[in-house]
N, C-alpha and C positions, 0 to 999 in steps of 0.2 A: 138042197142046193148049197153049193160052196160059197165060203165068203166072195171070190170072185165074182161068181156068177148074179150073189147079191149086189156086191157094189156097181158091176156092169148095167144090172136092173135101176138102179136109183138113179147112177150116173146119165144113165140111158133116159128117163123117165124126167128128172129133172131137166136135162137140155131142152127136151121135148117142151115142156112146159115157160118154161124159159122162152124159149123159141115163138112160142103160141102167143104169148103174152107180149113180144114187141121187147121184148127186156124189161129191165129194172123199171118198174113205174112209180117209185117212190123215190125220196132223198138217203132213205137208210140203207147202208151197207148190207147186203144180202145175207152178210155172218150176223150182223145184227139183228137182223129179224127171223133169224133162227134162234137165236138168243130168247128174243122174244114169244116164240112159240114153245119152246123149252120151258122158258119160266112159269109158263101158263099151263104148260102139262104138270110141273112142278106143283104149282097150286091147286090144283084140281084134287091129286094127289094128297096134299098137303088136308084138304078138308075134308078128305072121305077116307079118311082111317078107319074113323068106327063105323061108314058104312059103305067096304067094300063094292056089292052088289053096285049101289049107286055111282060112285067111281069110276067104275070099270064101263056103266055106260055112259057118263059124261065122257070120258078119255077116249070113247068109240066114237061118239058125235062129234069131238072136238076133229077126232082125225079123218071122218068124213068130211068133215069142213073145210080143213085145212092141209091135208097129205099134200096135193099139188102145191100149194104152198109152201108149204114144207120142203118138197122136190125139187121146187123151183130156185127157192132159197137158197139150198145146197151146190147145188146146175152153177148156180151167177157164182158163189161163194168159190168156186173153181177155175170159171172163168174167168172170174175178176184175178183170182191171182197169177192163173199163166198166161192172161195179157204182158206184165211185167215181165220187159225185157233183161234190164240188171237182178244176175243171180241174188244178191243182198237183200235189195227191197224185194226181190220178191219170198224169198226166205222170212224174211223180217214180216211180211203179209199174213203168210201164212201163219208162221205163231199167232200174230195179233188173232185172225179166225180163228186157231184154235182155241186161246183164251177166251174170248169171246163167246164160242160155244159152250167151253166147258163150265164156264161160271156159274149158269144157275145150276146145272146138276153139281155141283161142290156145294151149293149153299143147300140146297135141297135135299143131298145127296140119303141123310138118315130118314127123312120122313121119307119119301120116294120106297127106300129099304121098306120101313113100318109097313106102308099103304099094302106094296105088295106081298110079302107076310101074310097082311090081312088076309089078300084076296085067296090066298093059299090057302089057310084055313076058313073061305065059307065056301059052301061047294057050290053055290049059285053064281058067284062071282067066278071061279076058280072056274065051271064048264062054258059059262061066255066067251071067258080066255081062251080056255080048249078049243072051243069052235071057230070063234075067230082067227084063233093059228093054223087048223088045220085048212079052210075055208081061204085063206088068204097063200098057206102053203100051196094048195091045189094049183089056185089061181095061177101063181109065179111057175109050177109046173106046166099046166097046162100052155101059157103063152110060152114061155123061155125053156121048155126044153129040149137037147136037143142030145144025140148021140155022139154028135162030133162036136170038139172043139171049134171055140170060134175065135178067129183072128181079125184082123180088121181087113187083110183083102177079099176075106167071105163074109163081113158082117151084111152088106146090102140081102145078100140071100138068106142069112139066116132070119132076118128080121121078114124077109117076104113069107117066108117059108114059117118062121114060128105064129104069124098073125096071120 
């Protein structure tokens, strides 16, 4: 699947969720609490250097827990900024989100590196991976694909037609 096709997935997936959930039901900024979910995969990461295997299923559980969270987070984090009507603040928005995102993977960024290495080199952790990508590739095939492109005056059909 092309980056497109990806981002139209999340973007897709996050409003949805967003949506489901009534909006924001907390006080923290939506880029915040992806912050927050970052950090936490950061740390997971962080403690399972020398044991991959285990790792890579906390990071599975963590993202069963939390994916829609995740997507949700993202969904508001977009919203929230093309609400803003003046080009500036909402420019000015957007950075702030991006920072905010990127912060813990910068502080993280070397052990995150180490963790996956690891999982590289044990081939029990390394085929969990394997599976889970190719498992999760299917998946995003099987709903989202489609032969013809999709614009937004055919998306109501595509989405009938890919579900």
């Amino acid at each position: 699947m092309k980056l497109k096709g990806w981002l139209f997935t999340a973007l897709l997936a996050g409003g949805v969720t967003f949506a489901m959930r009534g909006g924001c039901v907390n006080n923290s900024a939506p880029d915040e609490e992806l912050a927050d979910h970052f950090e936490e995969m950061c740390s997971i990461a962080s403690h399972n250097i020398d044991s991959p295997k285990k790792g890579v299923q906390k990071l599975g559980r963590y993202m069963g827990r939390h994916l829609d969270d995740i997507l949700s987070d993202f969904g508001a984090t977009i919203v929230t900024i093309e609400k803003i009507d003046d080009d500036r603040k909402h420019d000015e928005r957007a950075r702030l989100a991006r920072d905010r995102m990127q912060k813990p993977w910068r502080s993280c960024q070397r052990d995150w590196e180490r963790f996956w290495n690891a999982v590289e080199g044990d081939q029990e952790a390394a085929e969990l991976v394997n599976r889970t990508g190719e498992r999760l590739g299917r998946t995003f095939d099987i709903i989202f694909s489609s032969k013809d492109g999709v614009d937004l005056k055919t998306l109501p059909d595509h989405i009938i037609n890919a579900i």
